[in-house]
C-alpha positions in Angstrom: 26.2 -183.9 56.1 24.1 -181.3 54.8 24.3 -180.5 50.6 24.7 -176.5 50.1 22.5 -174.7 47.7 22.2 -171.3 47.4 24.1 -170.2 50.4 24.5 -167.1 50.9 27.5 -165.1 51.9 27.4 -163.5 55.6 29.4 -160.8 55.3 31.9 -159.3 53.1 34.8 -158.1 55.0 36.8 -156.9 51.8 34.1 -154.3 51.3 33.2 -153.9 55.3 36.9 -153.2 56.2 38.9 -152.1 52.7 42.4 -150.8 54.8 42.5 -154.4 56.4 41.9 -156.2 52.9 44.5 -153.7 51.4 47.2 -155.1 54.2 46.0 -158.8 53.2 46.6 -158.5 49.7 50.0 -156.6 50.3 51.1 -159.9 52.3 50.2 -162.0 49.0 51.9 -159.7 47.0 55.4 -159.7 49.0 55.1 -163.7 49.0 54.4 -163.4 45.1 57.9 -161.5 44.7 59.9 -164.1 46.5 62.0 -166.9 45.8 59.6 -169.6 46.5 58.7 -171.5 43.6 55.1 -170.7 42.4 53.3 -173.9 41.5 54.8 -174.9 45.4 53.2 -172.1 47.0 50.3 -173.1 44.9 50.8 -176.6 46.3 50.9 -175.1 49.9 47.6 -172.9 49.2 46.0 -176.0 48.0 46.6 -178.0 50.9 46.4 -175.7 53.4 42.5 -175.0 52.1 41.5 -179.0 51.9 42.6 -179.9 55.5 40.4 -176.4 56.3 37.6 -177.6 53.8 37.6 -174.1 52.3 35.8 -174.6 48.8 36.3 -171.3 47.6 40.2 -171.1 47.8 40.1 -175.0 46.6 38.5 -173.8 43.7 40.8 -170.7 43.2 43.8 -172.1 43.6 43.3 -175.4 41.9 42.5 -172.7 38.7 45.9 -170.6 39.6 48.2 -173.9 39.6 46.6 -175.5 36.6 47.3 -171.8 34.9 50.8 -172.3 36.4 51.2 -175.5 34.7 50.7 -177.8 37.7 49.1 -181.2 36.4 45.7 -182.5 37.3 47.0 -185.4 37.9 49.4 -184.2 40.5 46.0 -181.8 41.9 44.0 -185.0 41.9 46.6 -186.8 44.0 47.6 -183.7 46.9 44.8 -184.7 49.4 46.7 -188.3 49.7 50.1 -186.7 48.9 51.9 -189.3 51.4 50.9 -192.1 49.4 51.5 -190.7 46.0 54.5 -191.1 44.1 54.1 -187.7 42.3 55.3 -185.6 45.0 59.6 -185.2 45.3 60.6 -185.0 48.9 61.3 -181.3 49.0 57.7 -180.9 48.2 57.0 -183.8 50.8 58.4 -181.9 53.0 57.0 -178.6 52.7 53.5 -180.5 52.5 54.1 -182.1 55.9 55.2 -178.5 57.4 51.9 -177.1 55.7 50.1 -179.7 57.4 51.7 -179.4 61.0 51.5 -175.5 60.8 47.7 -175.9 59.7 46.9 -178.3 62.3 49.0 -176.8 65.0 47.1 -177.6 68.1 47.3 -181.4 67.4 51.1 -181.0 68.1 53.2 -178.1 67.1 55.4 -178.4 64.8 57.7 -181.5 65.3 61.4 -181.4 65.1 61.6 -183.9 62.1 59.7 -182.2 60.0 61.6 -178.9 61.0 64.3 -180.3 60.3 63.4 -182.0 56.8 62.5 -178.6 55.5 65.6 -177.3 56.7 67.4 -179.6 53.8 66.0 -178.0 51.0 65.5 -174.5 52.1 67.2 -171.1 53.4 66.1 -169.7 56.8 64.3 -167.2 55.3 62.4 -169.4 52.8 61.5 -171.4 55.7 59.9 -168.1 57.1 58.3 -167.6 53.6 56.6 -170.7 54.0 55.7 -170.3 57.3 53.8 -166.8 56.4 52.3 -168.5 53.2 50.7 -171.1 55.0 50.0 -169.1 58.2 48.6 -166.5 55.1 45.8 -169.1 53.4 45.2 -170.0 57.0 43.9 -166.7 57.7 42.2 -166.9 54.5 40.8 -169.7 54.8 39.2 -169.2 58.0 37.7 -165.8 56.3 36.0 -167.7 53.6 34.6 -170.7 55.8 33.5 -167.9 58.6 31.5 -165.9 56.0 30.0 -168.5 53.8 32.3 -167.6 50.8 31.4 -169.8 47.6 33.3 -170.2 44.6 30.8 -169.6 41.5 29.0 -173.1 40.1 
């Protein structure tokens, strides 16, 4: 494994195509107005961006929960969230869903873990969390694509 310094970004498709970033940011903003809790969708964004080994949105969105209140401790602990103790089982659940969704190919979405979100949450906060996910995803895979780093 190679050590990054002073990589430089690709491209920058906020300023290459401005009416597409316009639509992404309008996505974030609707999930922002929602019901979903905001330190979980932090939780989700979080997650999301360590099983795609994105360091910017790490970085950013490590930032945004701490500002939210999250605790380091519970930041520290979300990359072996199955083995901590920190974590209630709603967010267990959601975590698991983030993970399936995010990892997709490896086997869909199983019916358990459909089914263990379904406990804690509406039908239409389960497609919340679906977007939100599906959301960093795409984000993700922007800023690993074009080299994006979060400032040293």
């Amino acid at each position: 494994m190679s050590t990054i310094t002073n990589q430089e970004q690709r491209v920058n498709v906020k300023a290459l195509e401005p009416n597409c970033w316009k639509l992404i940011i309008d996505i974030e903003t609707y999930l922002a107005q929602t019901s979903l809790d905001k330190k979980l969708r932090e939780l989700i964004k979080m997650r999301t961006s360590q099983i795609n080994k994105c360091a910017f949105c790490i970085d950013l969105h490590t930032k945004d929960a701490i500002k939210l209140g999250e605790s380091e401790r519970r930041i520290f602990a979300l990359s072996v969230w199955e083995e901590s103790p920190l974590f209630t089982d709603k967010e267990r659940a959601v975590l698991q869903f983030t993970e399936e969704i995010t990892e997709i190919a490896k086997h869909g979405v199983r019916e358990a873990t459909y089914q263990a979100v379904k406990k804690y949450f509406s039908d239409q906060e389960i497609a919340q969390i679906i977007i939100s996910v599906n959301h960093m995803n795409f984000l993700n895979r922007i800023a690993v694509s074009t080299k994006m780093v979060h400032p040293s």
